[in-house]
C-alpha positions as CSV (number, residue, x, y, z in Angstrom):
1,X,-4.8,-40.0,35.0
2,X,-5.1,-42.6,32.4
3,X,-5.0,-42.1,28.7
4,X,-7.0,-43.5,25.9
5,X,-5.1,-45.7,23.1
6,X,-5.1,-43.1,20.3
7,X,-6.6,-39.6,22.2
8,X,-2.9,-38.1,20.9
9,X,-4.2,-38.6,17.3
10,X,-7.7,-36.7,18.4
11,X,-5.6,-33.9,19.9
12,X,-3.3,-33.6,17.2
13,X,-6.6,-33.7,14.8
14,X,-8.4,-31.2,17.1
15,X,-5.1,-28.9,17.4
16,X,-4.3,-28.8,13.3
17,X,-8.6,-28.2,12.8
18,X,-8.3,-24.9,14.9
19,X,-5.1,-23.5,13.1
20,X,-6.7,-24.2,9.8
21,X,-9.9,-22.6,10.7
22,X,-8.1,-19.9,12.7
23,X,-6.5,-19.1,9.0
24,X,-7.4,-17.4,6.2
25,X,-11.2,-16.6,6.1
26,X,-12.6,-14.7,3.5
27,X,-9.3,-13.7,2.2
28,X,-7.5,-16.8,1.8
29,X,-7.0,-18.3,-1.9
30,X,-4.9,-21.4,-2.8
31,X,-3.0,-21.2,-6.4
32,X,-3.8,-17.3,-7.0
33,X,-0.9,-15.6,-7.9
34,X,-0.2,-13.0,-5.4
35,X,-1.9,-14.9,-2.4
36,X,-4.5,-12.1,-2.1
37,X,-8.0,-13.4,-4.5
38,X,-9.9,-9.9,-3.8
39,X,-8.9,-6.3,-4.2
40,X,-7.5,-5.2,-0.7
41,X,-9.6,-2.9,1.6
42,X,-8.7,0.5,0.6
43,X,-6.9,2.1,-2.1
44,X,-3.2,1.4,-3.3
45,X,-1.2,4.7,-4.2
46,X,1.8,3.6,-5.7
47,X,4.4,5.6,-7.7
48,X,8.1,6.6,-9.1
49,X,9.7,9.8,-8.5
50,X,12.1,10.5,-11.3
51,X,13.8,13.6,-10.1
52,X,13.7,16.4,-7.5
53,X,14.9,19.7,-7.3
54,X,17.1,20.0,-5.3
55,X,18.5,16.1,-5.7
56,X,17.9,14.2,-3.0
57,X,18.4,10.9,-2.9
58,X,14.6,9.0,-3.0
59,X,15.3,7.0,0.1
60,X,15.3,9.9,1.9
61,X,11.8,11.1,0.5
62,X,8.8,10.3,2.2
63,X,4.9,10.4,0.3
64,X,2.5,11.1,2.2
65,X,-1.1,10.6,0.9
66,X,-3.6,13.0,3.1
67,X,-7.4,12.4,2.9
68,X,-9.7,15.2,4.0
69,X,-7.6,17.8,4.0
70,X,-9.6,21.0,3.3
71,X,-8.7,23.9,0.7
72,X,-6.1,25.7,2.2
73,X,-5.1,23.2,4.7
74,X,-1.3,22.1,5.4
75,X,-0.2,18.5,5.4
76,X,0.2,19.3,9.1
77,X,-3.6,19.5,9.2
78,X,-4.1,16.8,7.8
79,X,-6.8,14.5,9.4
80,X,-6.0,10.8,7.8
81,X,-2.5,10.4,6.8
82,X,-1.1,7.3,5.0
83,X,3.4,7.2,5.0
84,X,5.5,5.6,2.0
85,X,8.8,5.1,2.4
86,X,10.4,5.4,-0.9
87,X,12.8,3.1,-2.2
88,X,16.2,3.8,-3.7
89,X,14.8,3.3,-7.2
90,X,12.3,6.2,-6.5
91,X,9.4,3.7,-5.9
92,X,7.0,3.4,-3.4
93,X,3.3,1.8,-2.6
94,X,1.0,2.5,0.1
95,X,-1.6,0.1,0.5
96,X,-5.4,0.0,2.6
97,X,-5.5,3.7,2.5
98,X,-8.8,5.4,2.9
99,X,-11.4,6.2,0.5
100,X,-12.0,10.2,-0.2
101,X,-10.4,13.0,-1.5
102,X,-7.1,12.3,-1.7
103,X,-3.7,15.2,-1.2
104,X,-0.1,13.6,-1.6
105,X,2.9,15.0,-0.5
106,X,6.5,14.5,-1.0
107,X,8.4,15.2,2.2
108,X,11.6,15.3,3.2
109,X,13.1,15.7,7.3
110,X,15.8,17.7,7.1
111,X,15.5,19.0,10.9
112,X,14.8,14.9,12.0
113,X,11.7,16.1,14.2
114,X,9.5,13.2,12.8
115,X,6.8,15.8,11.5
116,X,6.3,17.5,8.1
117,X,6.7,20.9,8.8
118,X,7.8,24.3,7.0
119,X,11.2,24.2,9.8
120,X,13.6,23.5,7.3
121,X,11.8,20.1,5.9
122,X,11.8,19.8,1.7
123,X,7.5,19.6,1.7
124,X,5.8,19.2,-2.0
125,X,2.6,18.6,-2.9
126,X,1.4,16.9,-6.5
127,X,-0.5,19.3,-8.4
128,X,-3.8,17.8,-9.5
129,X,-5.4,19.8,-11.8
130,X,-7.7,17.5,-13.7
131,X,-9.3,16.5,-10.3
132,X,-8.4,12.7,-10.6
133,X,-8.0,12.2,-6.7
134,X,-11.1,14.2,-5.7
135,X,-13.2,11.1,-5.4
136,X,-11.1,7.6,-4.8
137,X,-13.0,4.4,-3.8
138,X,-12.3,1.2,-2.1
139,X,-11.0,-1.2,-4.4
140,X,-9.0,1.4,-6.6
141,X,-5.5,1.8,-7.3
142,X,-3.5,5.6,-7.8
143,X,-0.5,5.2,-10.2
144,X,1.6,8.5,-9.9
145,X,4.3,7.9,-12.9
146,X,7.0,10.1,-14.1
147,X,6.7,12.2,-10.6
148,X,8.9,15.2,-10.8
149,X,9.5,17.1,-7.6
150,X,10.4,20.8,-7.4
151,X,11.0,21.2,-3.6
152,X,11.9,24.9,-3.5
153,X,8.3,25.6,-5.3
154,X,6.5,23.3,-2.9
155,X,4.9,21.7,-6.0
156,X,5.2,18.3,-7.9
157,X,3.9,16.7,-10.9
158,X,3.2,13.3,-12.3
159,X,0.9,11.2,-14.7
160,X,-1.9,10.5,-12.6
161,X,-4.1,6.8,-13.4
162,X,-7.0,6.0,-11.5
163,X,-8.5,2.3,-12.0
164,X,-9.7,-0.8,-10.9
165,X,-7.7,-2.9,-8.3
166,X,-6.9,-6.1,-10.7
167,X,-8.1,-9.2,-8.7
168,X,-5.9,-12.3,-9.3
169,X,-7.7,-15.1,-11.4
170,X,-7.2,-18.5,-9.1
171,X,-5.1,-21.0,-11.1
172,X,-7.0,-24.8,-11.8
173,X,-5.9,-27.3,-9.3
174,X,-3.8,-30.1,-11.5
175,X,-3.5,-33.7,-9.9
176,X,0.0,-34.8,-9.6
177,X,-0.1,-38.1,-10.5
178,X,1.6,-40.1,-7.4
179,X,4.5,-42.5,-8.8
180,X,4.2,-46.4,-8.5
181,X,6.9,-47.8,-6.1
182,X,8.9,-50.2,-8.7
């Protein structure tokens, strides 16, 4: 098998042409700030518990955001579910949840089964009376501030935003001037 002078240099042209196109795609922007130049698919639910009763440490807590459930349904029931850990600070995101009526839960395993259930599991759900998550779309974000979670009611509550995903603005492109060898 003989070898070309120079075929390496075509390989190693054809091989870094494939990773490049193999990257990115529609979604890839160079000098936006987050790295992401569209709103992601989905909806973000993002939040900050700020107490429960009883304490419990946030770590411990688990949201879950239920679309689809039905009046009268349980979060066992529920047909799409979307988990947030929640960090020690009592913050959490979700991110490319479905569109639809949203439910969110707060949940807590005490038995260590891996499933919300009434089996001596802390379960919550965020009291929505104005009807802000009856209708969430692609491209929106739920903000859930102040939440306050009374476990032994099985209720929470919490300033509830719905808006707009904010898509990055790309930064210009500035030449770097390239220094003269003195």
């Amino acid at each position: 098998m003989s070898h070309q002078p120079g075929s390496w240099k075509i390989r190693l042209l054809l091989l870094v042409a494939a990773v490049v196109s193999a990257c990115g795609g529609g979604d890839i922007c160079l000098q936006c700030p987050d790295g992401t130049p569209t709103p992601p698919l989905g909806v973000i639910v993002t939040g900050t518990i700020v107490s429960s009763n009883p304490s419990t440490n946030p770590s411990s807590i688990m949201a879950i955001v239920c679309v689809g459930l039905e009046q009268g349904q349980s979060v066992s029931n529920c047909p799409n579910s979307f988990y947030a850990d929640v960090a020690t600070d009592g913050t959490f995101t979700r991110k490319n949840v479905k569109e639809g009526a949203e439910t969110i839960f707060f949940w807590v395993d005490n038995n260590m089964n891996e499933m919300p259930d009434q089996e001596g599991d802390l379960i919550a759900q965020l009291q929505d009376g104005t009807g802000e998550l009856d209708r969430v779309e692609n491209g929106q974000t739920v903000t859930l501030s102040d939440i306050r979670i009374a476990f032994l009611n099985n209720s929470a509550t919490a300033t509830i935003t719905v808006g707009l995903t904010p898509t990055p603005t790309p930064s210009p492109v500035t030449v770097t001037p390239t220094p003269k060898n003195t």
